[in-house]
C-alpha positions as CSV (number, residue, x, y, z in Angstrom):
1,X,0.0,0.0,0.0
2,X,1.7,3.0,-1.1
3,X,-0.1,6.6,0.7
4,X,0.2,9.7,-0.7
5,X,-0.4,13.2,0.4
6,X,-3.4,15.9,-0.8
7,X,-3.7,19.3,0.5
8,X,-6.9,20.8,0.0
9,X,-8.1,24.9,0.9
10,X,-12.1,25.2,0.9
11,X,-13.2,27.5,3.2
12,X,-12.9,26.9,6.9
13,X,-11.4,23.2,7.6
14,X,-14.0,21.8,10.1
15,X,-16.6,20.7,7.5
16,X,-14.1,20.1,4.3
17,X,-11.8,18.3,7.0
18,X,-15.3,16.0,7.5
19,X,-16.1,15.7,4.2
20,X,-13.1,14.4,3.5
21,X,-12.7,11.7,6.1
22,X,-15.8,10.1,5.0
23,X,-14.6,9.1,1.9
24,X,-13.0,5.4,1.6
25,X,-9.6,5.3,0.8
26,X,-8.7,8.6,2.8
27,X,-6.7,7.0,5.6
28,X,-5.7,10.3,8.0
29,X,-6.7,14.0,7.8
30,X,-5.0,16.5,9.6
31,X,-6.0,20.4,9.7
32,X,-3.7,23.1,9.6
33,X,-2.3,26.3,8.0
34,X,-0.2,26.3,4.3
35,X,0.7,28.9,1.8
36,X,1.7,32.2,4.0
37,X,5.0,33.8,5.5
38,X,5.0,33.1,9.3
39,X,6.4,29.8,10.6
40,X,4.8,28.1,13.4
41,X,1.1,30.4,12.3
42,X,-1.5,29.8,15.0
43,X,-5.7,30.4,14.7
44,X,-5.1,33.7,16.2
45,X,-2.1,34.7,13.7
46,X,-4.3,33.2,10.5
47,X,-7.5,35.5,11.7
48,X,-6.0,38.6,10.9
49,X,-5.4,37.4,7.3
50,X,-2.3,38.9,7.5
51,X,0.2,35.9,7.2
52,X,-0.8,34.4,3.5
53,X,-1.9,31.5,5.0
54,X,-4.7,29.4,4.1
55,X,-6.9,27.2,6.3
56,X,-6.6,23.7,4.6
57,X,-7.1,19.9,4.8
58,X,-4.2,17.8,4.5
59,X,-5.1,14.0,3.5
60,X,-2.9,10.8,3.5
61,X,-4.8,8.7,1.1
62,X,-4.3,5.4,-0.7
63,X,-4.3,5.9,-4.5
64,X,-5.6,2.1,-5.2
65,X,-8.7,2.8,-3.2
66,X,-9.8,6.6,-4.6
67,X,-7.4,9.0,-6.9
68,X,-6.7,12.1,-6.9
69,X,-9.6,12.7,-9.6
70,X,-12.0,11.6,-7.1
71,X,-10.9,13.8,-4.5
72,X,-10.6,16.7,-6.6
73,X,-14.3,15.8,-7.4
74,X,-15.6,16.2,-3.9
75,X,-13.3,19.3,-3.4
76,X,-15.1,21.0,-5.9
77,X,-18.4,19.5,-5.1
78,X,-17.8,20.7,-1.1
79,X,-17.3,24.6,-2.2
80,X,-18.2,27.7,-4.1
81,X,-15.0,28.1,-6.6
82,X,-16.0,31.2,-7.7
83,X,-15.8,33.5,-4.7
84,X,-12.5,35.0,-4.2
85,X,-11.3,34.8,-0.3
86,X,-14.6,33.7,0.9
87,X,-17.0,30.7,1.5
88,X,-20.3,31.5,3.2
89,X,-20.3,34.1,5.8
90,X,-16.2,33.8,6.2
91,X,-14.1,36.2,4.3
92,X,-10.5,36.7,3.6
93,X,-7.4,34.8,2.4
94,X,-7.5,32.3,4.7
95,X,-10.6,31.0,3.4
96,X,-9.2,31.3,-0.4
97,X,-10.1,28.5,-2.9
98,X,-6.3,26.6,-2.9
99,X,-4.9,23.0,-4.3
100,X,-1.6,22.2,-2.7
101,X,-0.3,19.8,-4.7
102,X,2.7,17.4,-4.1
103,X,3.7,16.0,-7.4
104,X,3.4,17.1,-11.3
105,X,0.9,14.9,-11.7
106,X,-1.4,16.6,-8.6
107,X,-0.4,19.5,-10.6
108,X,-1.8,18.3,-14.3
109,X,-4.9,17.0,-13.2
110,X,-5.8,20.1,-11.1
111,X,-5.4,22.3,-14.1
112,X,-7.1,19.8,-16.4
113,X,-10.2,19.3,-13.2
114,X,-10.1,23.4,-13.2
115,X,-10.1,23.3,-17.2
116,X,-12.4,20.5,-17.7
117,X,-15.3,22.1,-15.3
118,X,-14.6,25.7,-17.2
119,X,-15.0,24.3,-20.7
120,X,-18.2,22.6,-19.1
121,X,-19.6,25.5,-17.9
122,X,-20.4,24.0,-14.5
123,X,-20.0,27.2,-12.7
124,X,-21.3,29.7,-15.6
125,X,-21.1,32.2,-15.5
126,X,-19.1,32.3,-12.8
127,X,-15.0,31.5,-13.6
128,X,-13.2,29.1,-11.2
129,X,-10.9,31.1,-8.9
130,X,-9.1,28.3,-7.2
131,X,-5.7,28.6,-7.0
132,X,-3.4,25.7,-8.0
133,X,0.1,26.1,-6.0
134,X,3.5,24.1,-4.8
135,X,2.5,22.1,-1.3
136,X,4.8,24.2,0.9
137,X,5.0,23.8,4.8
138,X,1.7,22.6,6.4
139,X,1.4,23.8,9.8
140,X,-1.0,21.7,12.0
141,X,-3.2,23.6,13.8
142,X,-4.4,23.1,17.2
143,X,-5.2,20.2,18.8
144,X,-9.1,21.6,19.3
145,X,-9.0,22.2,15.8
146,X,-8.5,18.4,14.2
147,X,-11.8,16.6,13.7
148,X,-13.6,19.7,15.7
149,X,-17.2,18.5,13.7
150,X,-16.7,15.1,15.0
151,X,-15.7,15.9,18.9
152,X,-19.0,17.7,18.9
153,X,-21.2,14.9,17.0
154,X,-21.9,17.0,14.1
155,X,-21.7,16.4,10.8
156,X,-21.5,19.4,8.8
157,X,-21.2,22.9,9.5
158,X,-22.2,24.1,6.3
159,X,-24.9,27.3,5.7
């Protein structure tokens, strides 16, 4: 069984980190903070939308049981695209549209999922604003923080 790693930004990572431990083949998720300028970034730090961070989900998943199609299917099935720095009543960078990816070939088939649903016109006419960029340093965020949904017995936090 070989694992790899996806990194996902949707919004705030309680429901996307939930969403994305329900699906088979997903074997850990872990939320945290990638993409900004501030080592060691905490909750506090990443609410100010000042460090360039993004809240994001990052997965350990086994390719023989569900690619990296089929995730990028339910990330863009979990989230609005189209809004810039936002998703539902949060706003700013933080809660930006992102794809970390870890390998050329995360790379290629983001910007063929992103083309694919444009030349579609799933989102019309709306354009996809999600922003497809080098995995860099994931920084875990607090322990309160990591499968918050399920501690409390809920399933979604969604609008």
């Amino acid at each position: 069984m070989s694992i790899e790693k996806a990194t996902f930004g949707a919004g705030c990572f309680w429901g996307v980190e939930a969403a994305f431990a329900a699906i088979p083949g997903v074997a850990a998720t872990a939320v945290g903070y990638e993409g900004g300028q501030l080592d060691r970034p905490t909750y506090r730090d990443v609410c100010t939308d000042q460090t360039g961070h993004a809240e994001v989900v990052e997965l350990d998943f086994d390719p023989e049981k569900v690619s990296y199609e089929k995730l990028l299917d339910s990330f863009f099935a979990l989230h609005d695209p189209t809004t810039l720095d936002r998703q539902g009543p949060d706003w700013g960078t933080q809660y930006r549209s992102a794809i970390f990816f870890h390998s050329p070939r995360q790379e290629a088939e983001a910007r063929t999922k992103i083309e694919q649903l444009t030349t579609e016109g799933r989102f019309k006419p709306k354009r996809i604003v999600t922003k497809v960029e080098p995995a860099q340093t994931f920084w875990r965020a607090e322990d309160y923080h990591q499968r918050y949904l399920e501690k409390r017995g809920q399933a979604s936090c969604h609008i």
